[in-house]
N, C-alpha and C positions, 0 to 999 in steps of 0.2 A: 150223915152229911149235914151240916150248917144249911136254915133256909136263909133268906134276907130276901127284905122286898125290893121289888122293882129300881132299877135306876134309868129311869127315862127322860134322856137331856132335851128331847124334842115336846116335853111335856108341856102344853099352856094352862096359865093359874089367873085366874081373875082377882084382882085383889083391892078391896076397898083403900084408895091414898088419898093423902091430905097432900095437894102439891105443896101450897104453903112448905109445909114440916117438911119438905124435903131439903129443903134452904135452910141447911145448919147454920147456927151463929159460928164466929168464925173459919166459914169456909170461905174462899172466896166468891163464888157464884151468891152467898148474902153480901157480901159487903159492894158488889156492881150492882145487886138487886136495892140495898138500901139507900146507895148513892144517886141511883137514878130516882127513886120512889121520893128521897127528902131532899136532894143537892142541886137537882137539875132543875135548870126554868124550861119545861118541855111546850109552852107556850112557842116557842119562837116555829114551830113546826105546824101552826094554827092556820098559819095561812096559805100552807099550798094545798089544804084541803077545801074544797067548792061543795059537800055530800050532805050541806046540812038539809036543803028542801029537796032534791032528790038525788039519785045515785044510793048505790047500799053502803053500807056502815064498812068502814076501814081498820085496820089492826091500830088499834094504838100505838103510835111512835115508842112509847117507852117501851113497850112488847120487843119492837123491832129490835132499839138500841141495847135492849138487855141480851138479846140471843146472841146480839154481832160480837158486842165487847167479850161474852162470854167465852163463844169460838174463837177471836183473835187472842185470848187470854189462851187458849187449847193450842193454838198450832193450826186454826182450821182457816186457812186463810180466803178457801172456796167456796164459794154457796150452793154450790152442787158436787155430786159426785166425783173425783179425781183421785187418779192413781199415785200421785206425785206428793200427797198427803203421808207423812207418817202414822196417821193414827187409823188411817183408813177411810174417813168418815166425813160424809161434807155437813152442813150447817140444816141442808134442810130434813138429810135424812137423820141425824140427830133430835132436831126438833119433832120426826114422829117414835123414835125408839130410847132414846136417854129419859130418863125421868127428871134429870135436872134441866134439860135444856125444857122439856113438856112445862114444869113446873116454870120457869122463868117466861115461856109462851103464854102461861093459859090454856095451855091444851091446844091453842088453835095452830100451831104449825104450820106458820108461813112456808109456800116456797119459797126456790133458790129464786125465781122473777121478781117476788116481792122482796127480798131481802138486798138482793143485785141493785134495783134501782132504787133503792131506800137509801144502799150508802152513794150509789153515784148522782143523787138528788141534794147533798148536806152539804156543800159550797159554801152556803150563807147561814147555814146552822152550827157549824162545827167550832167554828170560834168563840162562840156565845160560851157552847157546852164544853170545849176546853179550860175555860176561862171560869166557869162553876166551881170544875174540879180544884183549878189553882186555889181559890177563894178557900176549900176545904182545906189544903195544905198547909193556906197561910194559919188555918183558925188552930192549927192542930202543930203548931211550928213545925213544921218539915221545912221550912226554907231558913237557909244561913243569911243568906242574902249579902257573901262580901266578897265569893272567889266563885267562878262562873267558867265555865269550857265549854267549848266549839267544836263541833266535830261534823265528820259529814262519811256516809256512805253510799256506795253507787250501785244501783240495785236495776236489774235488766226490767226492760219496761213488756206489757204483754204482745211480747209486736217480737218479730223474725227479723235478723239484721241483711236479711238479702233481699227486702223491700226496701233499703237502703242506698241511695247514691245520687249524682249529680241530676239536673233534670235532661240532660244526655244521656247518660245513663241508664238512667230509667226507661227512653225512648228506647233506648236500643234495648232494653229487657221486652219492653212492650213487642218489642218487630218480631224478635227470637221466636216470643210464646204466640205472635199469631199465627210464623211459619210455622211452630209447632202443631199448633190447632187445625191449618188448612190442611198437613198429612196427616193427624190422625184423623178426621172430618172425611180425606180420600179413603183412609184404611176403610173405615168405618161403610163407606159406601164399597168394596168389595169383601163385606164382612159376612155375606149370603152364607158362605161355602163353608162357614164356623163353625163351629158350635157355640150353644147359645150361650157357654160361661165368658167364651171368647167375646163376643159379640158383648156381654154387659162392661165385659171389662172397659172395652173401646168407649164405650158410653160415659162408664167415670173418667177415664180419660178426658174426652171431649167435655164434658162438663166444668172439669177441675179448668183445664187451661182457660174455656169460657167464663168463666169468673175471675181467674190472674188479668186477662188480657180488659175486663170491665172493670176491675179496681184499679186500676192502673191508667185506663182514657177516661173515668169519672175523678181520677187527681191530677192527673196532666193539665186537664182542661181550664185553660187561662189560668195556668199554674204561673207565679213569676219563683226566678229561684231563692232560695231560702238564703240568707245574707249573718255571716258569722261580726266578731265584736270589729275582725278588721276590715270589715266589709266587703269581704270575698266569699262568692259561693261557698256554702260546707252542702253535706251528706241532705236530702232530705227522704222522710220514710212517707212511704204511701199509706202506711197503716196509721200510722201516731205521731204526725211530722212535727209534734213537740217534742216529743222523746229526741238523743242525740247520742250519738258515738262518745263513748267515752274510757278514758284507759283505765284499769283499775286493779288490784290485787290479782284480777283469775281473769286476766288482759281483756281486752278491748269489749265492752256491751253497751249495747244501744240500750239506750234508757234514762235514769233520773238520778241527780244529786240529792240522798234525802239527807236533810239536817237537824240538830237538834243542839240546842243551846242549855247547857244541864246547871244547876244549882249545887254545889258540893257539898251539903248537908246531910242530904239524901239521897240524892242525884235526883230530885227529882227534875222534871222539863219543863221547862219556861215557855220556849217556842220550837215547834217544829214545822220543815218545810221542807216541800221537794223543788228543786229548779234543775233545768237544763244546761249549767253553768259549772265552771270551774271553782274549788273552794275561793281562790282568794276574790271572789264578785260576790259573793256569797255574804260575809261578814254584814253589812249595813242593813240589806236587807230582814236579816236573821234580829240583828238589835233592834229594831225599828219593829217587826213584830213581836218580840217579848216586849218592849215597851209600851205598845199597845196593852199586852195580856196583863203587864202588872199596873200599867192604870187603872185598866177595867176591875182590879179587886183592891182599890185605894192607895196602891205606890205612886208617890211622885215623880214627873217625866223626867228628872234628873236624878233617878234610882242609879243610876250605873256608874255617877260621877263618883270618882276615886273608888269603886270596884278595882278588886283584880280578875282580869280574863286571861286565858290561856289558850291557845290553837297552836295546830303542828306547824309545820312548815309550809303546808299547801296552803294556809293564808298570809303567807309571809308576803306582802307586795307596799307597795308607796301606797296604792291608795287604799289599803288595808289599815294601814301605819296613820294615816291623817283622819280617817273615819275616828281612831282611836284616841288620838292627839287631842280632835276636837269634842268628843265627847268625855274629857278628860278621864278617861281609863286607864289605869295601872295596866299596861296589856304587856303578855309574854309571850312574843311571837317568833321563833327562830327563824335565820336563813336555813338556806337545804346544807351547807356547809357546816354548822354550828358543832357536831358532833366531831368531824376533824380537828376543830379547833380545842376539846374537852378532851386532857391528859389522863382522864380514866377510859376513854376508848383508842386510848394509843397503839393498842396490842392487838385490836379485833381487825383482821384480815380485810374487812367492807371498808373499815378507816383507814386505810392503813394509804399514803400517796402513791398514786400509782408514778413506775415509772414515767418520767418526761418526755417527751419529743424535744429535738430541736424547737428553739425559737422560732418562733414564728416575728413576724416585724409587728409592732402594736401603735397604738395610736402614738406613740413619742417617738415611732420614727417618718412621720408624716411631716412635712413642713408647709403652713399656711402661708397662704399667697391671698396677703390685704386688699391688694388692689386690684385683682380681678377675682375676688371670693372660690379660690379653689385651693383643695389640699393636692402637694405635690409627695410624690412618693419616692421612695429612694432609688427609682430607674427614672426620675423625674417627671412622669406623666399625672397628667392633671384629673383629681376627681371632683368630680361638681357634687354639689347638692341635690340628692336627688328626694327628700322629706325633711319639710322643719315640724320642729315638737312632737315628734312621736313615742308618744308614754306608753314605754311599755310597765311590767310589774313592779318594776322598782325605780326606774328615774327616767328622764326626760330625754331624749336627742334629734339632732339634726343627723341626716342621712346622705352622705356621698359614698359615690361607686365612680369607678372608674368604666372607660370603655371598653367591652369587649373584645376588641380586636385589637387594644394596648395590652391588655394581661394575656394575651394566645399566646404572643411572639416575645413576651419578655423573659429576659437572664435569670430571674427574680425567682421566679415564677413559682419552683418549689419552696421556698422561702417566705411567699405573700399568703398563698392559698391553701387554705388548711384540706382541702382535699383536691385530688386531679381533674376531677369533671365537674369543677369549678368554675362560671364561663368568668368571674370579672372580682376585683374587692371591694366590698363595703368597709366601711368607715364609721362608726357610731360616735359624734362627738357628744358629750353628756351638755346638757344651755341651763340645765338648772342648779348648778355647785352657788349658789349664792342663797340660796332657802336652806333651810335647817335640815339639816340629811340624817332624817329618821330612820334609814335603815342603817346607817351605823350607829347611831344611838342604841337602837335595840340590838343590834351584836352585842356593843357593849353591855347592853343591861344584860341578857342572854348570858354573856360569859363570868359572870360574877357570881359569886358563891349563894348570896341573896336569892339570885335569878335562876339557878340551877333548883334549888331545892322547890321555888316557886312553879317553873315548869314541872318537875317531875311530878306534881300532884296531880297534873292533865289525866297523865296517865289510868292511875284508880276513880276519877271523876264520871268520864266520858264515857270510857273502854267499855266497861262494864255492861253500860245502857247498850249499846250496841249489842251486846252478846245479849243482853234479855232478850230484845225483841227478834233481832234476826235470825240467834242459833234458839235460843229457847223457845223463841213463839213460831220460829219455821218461817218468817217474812225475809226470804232471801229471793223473791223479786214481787212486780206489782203486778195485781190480776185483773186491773182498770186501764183506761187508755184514755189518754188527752191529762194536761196537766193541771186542772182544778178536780180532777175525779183523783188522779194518784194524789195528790196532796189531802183529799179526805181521808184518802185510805190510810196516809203515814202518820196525819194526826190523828186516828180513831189508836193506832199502835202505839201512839206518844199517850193517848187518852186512858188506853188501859195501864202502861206502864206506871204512870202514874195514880191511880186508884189500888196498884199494886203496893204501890209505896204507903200507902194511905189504909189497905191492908195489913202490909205488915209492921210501918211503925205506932200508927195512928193512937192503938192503943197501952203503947209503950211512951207515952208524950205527956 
């Protein structure tokens, strides 16, 4: 018989390591360890420390920023434990069992407390240390600096969408869960007769609602309601009432527009942001912060003039179009139609025109009445003006409807109103056709061979960055709340992405 020694997987080995030397040269965990150690002004983090005359000594910030970037580099998007991790592994149990996360610590192995409020603290740091990393990029040419894309994804914020609704709404959840809490409160007091598993159960019970029914009268309280761009109530949440409903590829999640404005060189990011906004509100602001970050590493504030940029159709709007106008940018921005109009999608089933309905009657068959300001309609009843100049995404109008109890009883009626439980007709007359009508300029530019090939670059530009971070890094929603914490959390993923790039082309440049 064959002897062989021992195989014992539960065996412990004490072994003399140099953490240093565990940070191979090009691996990535050196090159965030190098860039934070020579790139970074970690100065700016000087002063939310008070510990010089007493208090105990605090982990060095760079400790901190090296662990974080490291695990959003992994996939670890948690600071503690969670099942919903691919890898298994949170950030602080790594930091006592990896030897690289050990080794980029120090050994000292922060908790998931101190590492949770280290990034939800970096509000007024994060730009600074974004803004390093670019500086690295420019010196190393990663940036093209002439063709630039837009993009944006909608990522669920850490908040439940059934803390979600009107402040009606809300009251009436409040009522429900107190009725709930007063019978289980009754149960609970004929809970004698139980047994004791019974009796704990009641307990969380009463506990749980007890806390729904206190989060809920601690946001009520002198709540006024939440006010959307057309100044009507929308949704508001009790947990993150920045976060906001929004529609998106995997339908409807409460949560955050994150954005990112990419360079087409490298892809690397210029500016990223999270807002509670629709793409096309989104553009100015997004410019307006990359032209901040590329002052800050010596580009001049008319860096973007005669750029070309690119966005899909979600920022296709008027006042997208004149953001762009006046910042004179080459911009290629489709309508949501564009693709109808383009004879190489002529055959694809989605393009393809659907059957017609019947006419419907359209604003030429309205006839204005000068002298007492109303349009007449072809049963002849009168609609007033019921909003002047309301800009919506693409151009300007005045707003007449007629009376509800003329459209009940009119002949018309299937004819006027595009659906049956339609109480009355509006009327859209456009007051602004005498300014320069930027959205069909840009169809135009759009449909032209030039314009086509120019768009299609969007695509390899943006796309791409999006899958790093969300499908590769695992940030497919946010694990912060209130909207300057998610906004550190999506620049620290714009922050690595970028040091990624700075990885792998850096030294191919």
């Amino acid at each position: 018989m064959a002897k062989y020694k021992p195989s014992n997987e539960d065996q412990m080995v004490m072994l003399p390591i140099s953490l240093q030397d565990q940070l191979v040269l090009g691996t990535l965990e050196h090159t965030i360890n190098r860039q934070v150690d020579e790139n970074i002004n970690l100065s700016v983090f000087d002063e939310r420390y008070k510990n010089d005359m007493t208090g105990a000594a605090a982990i060095h910030p760079k400790i901190l920023l090296k662990v974080i970037l490291l695990a959003y580099a992994k996939g670890m998007i948690s600071s503690r434990q969670t099942p919903a991790l691919a890898c298994g592994a949170s950030v602080e149990r790594a930091c006592h069992e990896n030897i690289i996360f050990i080794a980029l610590s120090y050994g000292y192995a922060p908790d998931h407390s101190t590492i949770a409020a280290f990034v939800s603290s970096m509000q007024s740091e994060i730009s600074s240390i974004f803004s390093d990393i670019l500086v690295v990029c420019e010196e190393l040419e990663l940036l093209g600096g002439t063709h630039f894309s837009l993009d944006g994804v909608k990522l669920s914020a850490n908040v439940s969408k059934e803390w979600s609704g009107t402040l009606k709404e809300l009251k009436h959840k409040r009522d429900k869960l107190q009725e709930k809490l007063e019978r289980v409160i009754a149960e609970h007091a004929q809970a004698d007769k139980h047994p004791q598993v019974e009796i704990e159960r009641q307990q969380k019970r009463e506990r749980r609602f007890q806390l729904q029914v206190e989060r809920l009268n601690i946001f009520l309280k002198d709540r006024e309601p939440k006010r959307g761009s057309n100044g009507k109530e929308i949704q508001s949440n009790a947990v993150d009432n920045e976060s906001v409903k929004m529609p998106s590829s995997h339908g409807v999640v409460q949560g955050y527009n994150a954005q990112a404005l990419v360079d087409s060189k490298h892809q690397v990011i210029l500016s990223a942001q999270a807002f509670a906004s629709q793409d096309h509100e989104n553009l100015q602001p997004m410019l307006d912060s990359a032209k901040k970050n590329l002052v800050s590493i010596g580009k001049d504030p008319t860096f973007f003039e005669g750029k070309e940029l690119t966005a899909d159709s979600n920022y296709h709007s008027l006042g997208s179009l004149k953001v762009c106008k006046d910042e004179k940018i080459d911009a290629y921005i489709p309508d949501i139609q564009f693709r109808k109009r383009d004879p190489r999608f002529a055959e694809q089933q989605r393009f393809k025109e659907e059957k017609k309905m019947p006419r419907l009657f359209s604003a030429t068959d309205f006839s204005y009445d000068e002298s007492a300001r109303v349009y007449r309609c072809p049963n002849g009843k009168e609609l007033k003006c019921h909003a002047h100049n309301q800009l919506n995404r693409y151009r300007t109008y005045d707003v007449y409807h007629a009376r509800a109890e003329d459209c009940a009883a009119c002949p018309l009626r299937l004819r006027c109103l595009s659906k049956s439980d339609t109480s009355r007709r509006y009327l859209s007359i456009q007051v602004d056709s005498a300014q320069p009508n930027l959205i069909d300029e840009m169809k135009a530019r759009i449909d032209t061979e030039l314009g086509k090939r120019i768009y299609a670059r969007r695509l390899g530009i943006v796309e791409p960055v999006f899958a790093n971070i969300c499908v590769h890094k695992h940030m497919d929603r946010f694990t912060l709340r209130t909207k300057p914490k998610v906004d550190v959390q999506w620049g620290l993923f714009a922050l690595v992405h970028n040091i990624g790039k700075i990885h792998v082309f850096g030294a191919l440049t």
